[in-house]
Structure formats: structure tokens, C-alpha cells
N, C-alpha and C positions, 0 to 999 in steps of 0.2 A: 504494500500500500504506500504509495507516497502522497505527502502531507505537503503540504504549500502553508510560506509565512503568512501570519493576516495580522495587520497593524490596524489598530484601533484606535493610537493614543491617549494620552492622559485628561484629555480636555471634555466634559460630561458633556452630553445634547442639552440642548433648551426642553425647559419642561414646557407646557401647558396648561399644569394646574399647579397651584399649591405643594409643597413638601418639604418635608424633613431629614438634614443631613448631621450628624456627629452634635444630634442632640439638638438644632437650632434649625426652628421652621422659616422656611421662605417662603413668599410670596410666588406663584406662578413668572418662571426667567419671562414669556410670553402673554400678554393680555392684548386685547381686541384694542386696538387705535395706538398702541407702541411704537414709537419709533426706533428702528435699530440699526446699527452700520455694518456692511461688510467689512470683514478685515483680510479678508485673504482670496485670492482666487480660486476657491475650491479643488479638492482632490477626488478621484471615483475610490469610493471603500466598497467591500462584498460585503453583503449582511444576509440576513436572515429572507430577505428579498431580493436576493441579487444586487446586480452594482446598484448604486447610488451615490448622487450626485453633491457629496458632501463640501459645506462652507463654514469659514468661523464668522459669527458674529459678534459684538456686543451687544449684553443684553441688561438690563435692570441689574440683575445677579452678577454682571462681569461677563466675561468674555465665555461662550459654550459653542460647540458645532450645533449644525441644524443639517440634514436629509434637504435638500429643496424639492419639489414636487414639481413636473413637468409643467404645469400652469405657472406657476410662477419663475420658471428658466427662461416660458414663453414669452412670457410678461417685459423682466429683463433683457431682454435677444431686442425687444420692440425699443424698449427706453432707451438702453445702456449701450447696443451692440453687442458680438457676437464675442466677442475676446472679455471672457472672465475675469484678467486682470485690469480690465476697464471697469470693472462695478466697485475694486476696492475701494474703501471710504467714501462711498454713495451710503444716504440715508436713505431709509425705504421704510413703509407704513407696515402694520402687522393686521392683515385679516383674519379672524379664526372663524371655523366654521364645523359645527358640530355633525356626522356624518357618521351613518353606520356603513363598513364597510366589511365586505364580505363574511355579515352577520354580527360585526365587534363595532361598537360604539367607540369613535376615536374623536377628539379635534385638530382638524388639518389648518393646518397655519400657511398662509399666501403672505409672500413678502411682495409689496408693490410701491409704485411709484404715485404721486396724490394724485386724486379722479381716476382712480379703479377705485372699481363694485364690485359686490357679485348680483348680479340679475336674481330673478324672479326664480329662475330653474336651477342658481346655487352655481352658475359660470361667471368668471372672470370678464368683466368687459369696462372699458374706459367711460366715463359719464360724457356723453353729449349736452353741453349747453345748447338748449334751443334759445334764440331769439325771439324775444316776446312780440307778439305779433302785432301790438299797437305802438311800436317803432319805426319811423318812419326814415330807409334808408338816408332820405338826405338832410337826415339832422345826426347822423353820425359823421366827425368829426374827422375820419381817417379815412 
């Protein structure tokens, strides 16, 4: 049988809720309207899922990795560009979103950039300002 190395590091994921480490409870690393910074261009780790597309952040807690979720690398690729070491030290919003997935109750955390949602159906999309329609083009100014 051969074994292959798996590096994991020292650095804990971001939680989502509440908890307790060496006796001192913390507040959830991630809450809904957070803002937090990348700090590194991300590495692929194997887990329990296959690869995944892991980054450091800062969080409330200090600095943890986070997993990003293909909605949200989407998101990035739109905003930031396709070169991951283009997002370091970009601030980004924290959406969570409580979802059962394949029968297990989890909260999926969306890192995005301001004016992303998530729509009606629980998808990522950028907010459209409409134009109020009792404006009348030629009294804008530009």
C-alpha cells in the first residue's frame, strides 16, 4: 500500500457558529454582514471531499483558513480577476446561508464583493439598481 503526504497545517478553518477552545468560548470566526480580508492566494488541500480550494483569511478571531465554495471563486474571477494572488488584501462581505445539504444541515459562507445577494432561489447575483422611473433623463447631470 503506498501512503501519500497530506499537509493540513496549523492554522484552524473559520467557524460559523459559536465555540469553545482551551476552556474560552468564542464568538462564531464568521457572522452574516462580516467583513474579512484575504491574506494569501490560496493552496488546493484533499479532504474529506476531494480537493478544495483553500485560503487564509482574517477573521474577528485572527487569522483561520476557509474551503471557498465555487460560487464564491465565481464571484471573485468577476470582481478581482482570475490570478488569486490579485485578491490578497481585498476586503470582501460575508454571506451565510443556512442549507441542508445532502440530508446534513450546514451554513455555507459566500465571500463577496458589496451588491451581491443571494436571490429568491438562494443564488448569488449582483443587485441591479433600477432607475426610478419618475426621473427624467435630462435632468441628470452627466
Amino acid at each position: 500500500m503506498k501512503l501519500s503526504i497530506k499537509k493540513g497545517g496549523s492554522l484552524p478553518y473559520a467557524r460559523k457558529e459559536p465555540y469553545e477552545y482551551d476552556g474560552t468560548k468564542f464568538e462564531a470566526d464568521l457572522k452574516h454582514g462580516d467583513i474579512v480580508k484575504i491574506l494569501d492566494g490560496g493552496e488546493i488541500e484533499t479532504g474529506n471531499f476531494g480537493e478544495q480550494t483553500i485560503f487564509k483569511i482574517k477573521t474577528r478571531n485572527g487569522d483561520k483558513k476557509l474551503g471557498f465554495n465555487q460560487a464564491t471563486i465565481n464571484t471573485l474571477i468577476i470582481e478581482f480577476g482570475d490570478d488569486t494572488d490579485l485578491w490578497v488584501g481585498k476586503e470582501v462581505n460575508v454571506i451565510l446561508q443556512k442549507k441542508v445539504i445532502a440530508g446534513k444541515k450546514c451554513i455555507v459562507p459566500y465571500l463577496v464583493t458589496y451588491g451581491w445577494e443571494l436571490d429568491e432561489y438562494g443564488e448569488l447575483c449582483k443587485e441591479v439598481k433600477k432607475m426610478d422611473e419618475d426621473v427624467n433623463p435630462k435632468d441628470i447631470p452627466f
